[in-house]
N, C-alpha and C positions, 0 to 999 in steps of 0.2 A: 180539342186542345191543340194547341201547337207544343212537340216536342222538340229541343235543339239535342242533336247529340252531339259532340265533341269527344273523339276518340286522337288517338298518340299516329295512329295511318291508316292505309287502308290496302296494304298489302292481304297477299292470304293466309292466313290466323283461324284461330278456333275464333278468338271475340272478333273481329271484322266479318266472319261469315255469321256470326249470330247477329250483330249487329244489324246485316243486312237482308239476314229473313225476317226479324224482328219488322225493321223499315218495310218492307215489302209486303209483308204480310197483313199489317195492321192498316184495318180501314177508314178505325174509326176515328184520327186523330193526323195532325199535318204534321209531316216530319221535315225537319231541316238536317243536313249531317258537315261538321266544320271537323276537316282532317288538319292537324296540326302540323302534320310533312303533305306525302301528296297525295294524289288520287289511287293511287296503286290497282291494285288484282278486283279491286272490285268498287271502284269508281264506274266505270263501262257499266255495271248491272244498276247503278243506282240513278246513272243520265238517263238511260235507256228507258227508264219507269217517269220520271219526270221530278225525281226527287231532288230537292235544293241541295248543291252539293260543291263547299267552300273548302279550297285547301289555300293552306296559310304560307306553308314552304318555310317554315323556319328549318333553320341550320345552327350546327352548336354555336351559339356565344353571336349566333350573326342579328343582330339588330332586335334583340329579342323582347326587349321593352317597348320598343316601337311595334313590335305584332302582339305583345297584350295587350295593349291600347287598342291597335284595330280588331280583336277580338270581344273588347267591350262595348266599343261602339256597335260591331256587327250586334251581340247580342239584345244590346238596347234597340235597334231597330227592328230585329226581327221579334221584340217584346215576347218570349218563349212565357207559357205556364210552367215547364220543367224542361229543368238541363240536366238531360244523362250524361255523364260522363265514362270514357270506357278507359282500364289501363292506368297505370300512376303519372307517366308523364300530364295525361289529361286532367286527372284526378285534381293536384296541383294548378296544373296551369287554367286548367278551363274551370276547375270548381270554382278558384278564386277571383276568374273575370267574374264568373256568374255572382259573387258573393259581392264583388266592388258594386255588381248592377241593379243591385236590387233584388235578384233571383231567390227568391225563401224554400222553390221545391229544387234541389239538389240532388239528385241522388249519384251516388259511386257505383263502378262495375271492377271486383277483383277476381281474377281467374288463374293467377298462379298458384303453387301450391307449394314450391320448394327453393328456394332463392338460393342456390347453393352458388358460390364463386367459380363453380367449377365451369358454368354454364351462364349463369347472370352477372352482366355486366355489375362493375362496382357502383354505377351511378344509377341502375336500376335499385338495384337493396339501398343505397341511400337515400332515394325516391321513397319508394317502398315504407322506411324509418321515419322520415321527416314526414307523410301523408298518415302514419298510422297520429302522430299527435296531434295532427289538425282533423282528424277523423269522428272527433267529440264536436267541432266547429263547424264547417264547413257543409258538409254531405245530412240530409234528413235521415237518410235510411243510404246503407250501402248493400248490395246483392251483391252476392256469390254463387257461384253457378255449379258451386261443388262442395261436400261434406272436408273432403281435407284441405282444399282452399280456405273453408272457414275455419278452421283449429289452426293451421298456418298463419294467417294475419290475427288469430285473437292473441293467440302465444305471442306476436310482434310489438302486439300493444293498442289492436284496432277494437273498439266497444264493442264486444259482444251486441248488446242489449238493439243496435244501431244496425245487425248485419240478419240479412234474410234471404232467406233460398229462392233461389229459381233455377232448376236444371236446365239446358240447355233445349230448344224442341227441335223436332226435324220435319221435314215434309216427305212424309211415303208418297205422296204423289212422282215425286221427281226421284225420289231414291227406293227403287223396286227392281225386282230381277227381269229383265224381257230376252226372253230367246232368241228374237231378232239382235240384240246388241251384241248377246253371248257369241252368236254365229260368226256375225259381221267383226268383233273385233280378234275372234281366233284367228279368223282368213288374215285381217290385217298384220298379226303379231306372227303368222307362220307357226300356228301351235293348233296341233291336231286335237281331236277330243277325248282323246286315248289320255292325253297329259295330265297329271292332277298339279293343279296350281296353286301352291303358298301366296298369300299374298300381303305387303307392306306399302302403307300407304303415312308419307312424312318425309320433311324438308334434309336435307344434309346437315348435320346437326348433333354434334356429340353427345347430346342429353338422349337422342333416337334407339343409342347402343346401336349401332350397325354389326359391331364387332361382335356382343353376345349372338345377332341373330343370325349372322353367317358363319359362325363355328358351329352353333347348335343343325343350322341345317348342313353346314357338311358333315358334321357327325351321324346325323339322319342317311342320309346318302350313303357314306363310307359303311355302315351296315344293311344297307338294302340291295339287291342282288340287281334292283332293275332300276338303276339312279336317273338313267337315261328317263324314264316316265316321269318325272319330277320337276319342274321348274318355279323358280321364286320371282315374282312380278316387284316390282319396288315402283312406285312412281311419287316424284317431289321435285320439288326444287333442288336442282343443284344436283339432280342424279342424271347425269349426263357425260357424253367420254370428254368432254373439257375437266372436269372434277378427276385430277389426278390420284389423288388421296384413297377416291371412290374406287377408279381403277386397280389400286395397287391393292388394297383390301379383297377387291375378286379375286384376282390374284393370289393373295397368299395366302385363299383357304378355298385355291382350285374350283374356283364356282362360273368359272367365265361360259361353260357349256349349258349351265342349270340357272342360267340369270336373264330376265331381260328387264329393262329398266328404259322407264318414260318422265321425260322432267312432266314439270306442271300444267296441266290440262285442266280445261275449264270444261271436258266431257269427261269428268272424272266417275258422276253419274253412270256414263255409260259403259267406260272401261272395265270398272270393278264388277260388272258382269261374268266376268269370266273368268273370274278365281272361284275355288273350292273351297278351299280353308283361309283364314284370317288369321294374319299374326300383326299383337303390334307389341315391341319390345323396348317400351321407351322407358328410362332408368332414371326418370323425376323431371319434376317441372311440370307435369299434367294435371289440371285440375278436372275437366269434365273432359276426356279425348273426344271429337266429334268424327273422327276417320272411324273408329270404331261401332259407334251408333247409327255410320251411313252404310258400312258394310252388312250389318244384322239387320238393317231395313231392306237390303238385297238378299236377303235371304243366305246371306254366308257366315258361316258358325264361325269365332273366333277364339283363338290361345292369347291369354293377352297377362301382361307382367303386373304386378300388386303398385302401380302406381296409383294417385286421385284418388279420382272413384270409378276407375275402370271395373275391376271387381262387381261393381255396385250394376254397372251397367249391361254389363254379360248376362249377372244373377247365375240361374243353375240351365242356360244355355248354352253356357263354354267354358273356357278353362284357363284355370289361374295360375302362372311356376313365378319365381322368386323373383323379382331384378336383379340383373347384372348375372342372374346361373344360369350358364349358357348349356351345363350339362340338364338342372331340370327345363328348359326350354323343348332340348332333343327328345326328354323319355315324353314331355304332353305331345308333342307332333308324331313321335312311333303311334304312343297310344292312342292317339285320334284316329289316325290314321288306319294302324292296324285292327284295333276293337269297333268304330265306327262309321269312319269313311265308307269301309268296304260294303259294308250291310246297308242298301239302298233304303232300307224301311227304316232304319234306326235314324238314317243321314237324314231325309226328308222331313223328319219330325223335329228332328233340331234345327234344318232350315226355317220351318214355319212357327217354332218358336221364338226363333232368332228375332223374325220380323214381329212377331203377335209384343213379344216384348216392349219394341221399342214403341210400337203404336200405341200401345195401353196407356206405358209411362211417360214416355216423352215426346208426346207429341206436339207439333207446330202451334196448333190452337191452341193448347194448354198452357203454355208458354207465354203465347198471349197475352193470353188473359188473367195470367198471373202479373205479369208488366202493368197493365191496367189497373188493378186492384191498387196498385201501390202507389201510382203516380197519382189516381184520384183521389187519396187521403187524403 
């Protein structure tokens, strides 16, 4: 079958990195991928494989009828049996080339879970609003990639009856612990092996809480006698000494000695080798976190906050404190720390459940092949 996908970009995203192991992985079907801005953070991995790969470059309000028109032609030519669509900008615009074209297999991809204004743009949530009523039209079957993504867009007004699970899969091949990485990127980072490493992995981004998770660790600190063995790893975009914001936040809760911080790498793989412990502290907007399901396939246990279905993803491998409580943040990372870090036998077993987890449940071929099922309907 030939699949078109039409996604909103192709920056780096939980759905653009699913998107593109989904394309890369799947053998049995030709994929085409139309980015409606540009090529972004993962254009490079999808030329590199040899996969058809059109960006459209639209800009607000810039000649924007004149590129759904080239969008319907593209499609008419490339005669797709199904047009995935990823994201509401896509949703929208690509479901309805595809619906001008003839396209009867539709399907939608939504992966938010919290539209709050706090964080989502206004033209996103009225995105969002206007795609849940054409939701009964448009799309055969929409996938959700998460249990509170789907109770988020049914309460919106999206058919239930129309929305079906697919968790997000990952590949333990590529995301696994190796001793060689660990070694090599401590040398690199100037961090001995005596140090026990917290570690967060996510863009600059208010919805991230940076704030809950550097008070809670410097309240960790401020009662530990040996702070100095201690450091928090951050890497994302936007976490770099240009991000003044970033800067003044270490700053005001004394962390600039217990921090190192890497923008966005494409050996992310390899990096998160060499953290200890897992924190991801983000206070909404998460539907499936994938930072979190690539750290437990490296064998690192995580603290992680009651967003999505983060909860869901840990299971009874790790550990859950409130959003936005920076105090229960501090008592899970003592208690990890103190009750099982320490004890190498305890640690080692939540390591390898960490990983047994994610293999069982979500894994890349299952993923797959749950994608297949639905498009051949």
């Amino acid at each position: 079958m030939k699949i078109l996908h039409i996604i909103s970009g192709l920056n780096s995203g939980g759905a653009e990195g699913v998107l593109c192991r989904l394309v890369l992985n799947d053998k049995k079907n030709t994929h085409y991928v139309v980015s409606l801005t540009n090529k972004g953070f993962y254009g490079r991995d999808l030329a590199k494989n040899n996969i058809f790969l059109k960006s459209l470059q639209i800009k607000k309000n810039f000649f924007i009828l004149v590129k759904f028109i080239e969008l319907i032609f593209l499609i008419r030519n490339i005669k797709p049996d199904v047009v995935q669509c990823w994201m509401y900008h896509a949703e929208l615009f690509g479901g309805l080339a595809a619906k001008f074209s003839g396209i009867r297999k539709i399907f939608w991809n939504i992966r938010n879970s919290d539209l709050n204004p706090i964080w989502s743009k206004k033209s996103t949530i009225y995105l969002a609003k206007l795609c849940s009523h054409l939701s009964n039209y448009v799309p055969k079957k929409i996938i959700s990639c998460s249990k509170k993504s789907t109770k988020t867009h049914v309460d919106m007004g999206y058919k239930r009856n129309k929305i079906l699970f697919i968790p997000n899969g990952f590949d333990d091949k590529k995301f696994k612990f190796k001793l060689q990485n660990y070694l090599n990127w401590r040398e690199k980072l100037k961090i001995s092996k005596k140090i026990v490493v917290f570690g967060f992995v996510g863009r600059w981004n208010s919805q991230k809480d940076f704030e809950t998770l550097f008070k809670a660790f410097s309240n960790f600190l401020a009662k530990n006698n040996k702070k100095n063995n201690f450091k928090l790893l951050l890497i994302g975009s936007q976490l770099n000494s240009s991000n003044i914001q970033f800067l003044r936040l270490i700053k005001k809760y004394n962390l600039k000695k217990n921090i190192i911080y890497l923008d966005e790498t494409n050996k992310i793989n390899e990096v998160i080798n060499i953290i200890d412990i897992g924190i991801f502290s983000s206070k909404g907007n998460e539907g499936f976190p994938n930072v979190i399901a690539e750290k437990m396939l490296s064998k690192i246990p995580c603290i992680v906050s009651d967003v999505g279905d983060a909860s869901i993803i840990v299971g009874n491998t790790g550990w859950v404190f409130k959003k936005g409580d920076w105090s229960d943040l501090s008592d899970k990372i003592r208690f990890v720390y103190d009750k099982i870090y320490v004890h190498k036998l305890k640690w080692n077993i939540k390591r390898n459940a960490s990983r047994n987890r994610i293999k069982n449940n979500f894994s890349l071929n299952k993923m797959v092949k749950e994608y297949h099922k639905i498009w051949t309907k």
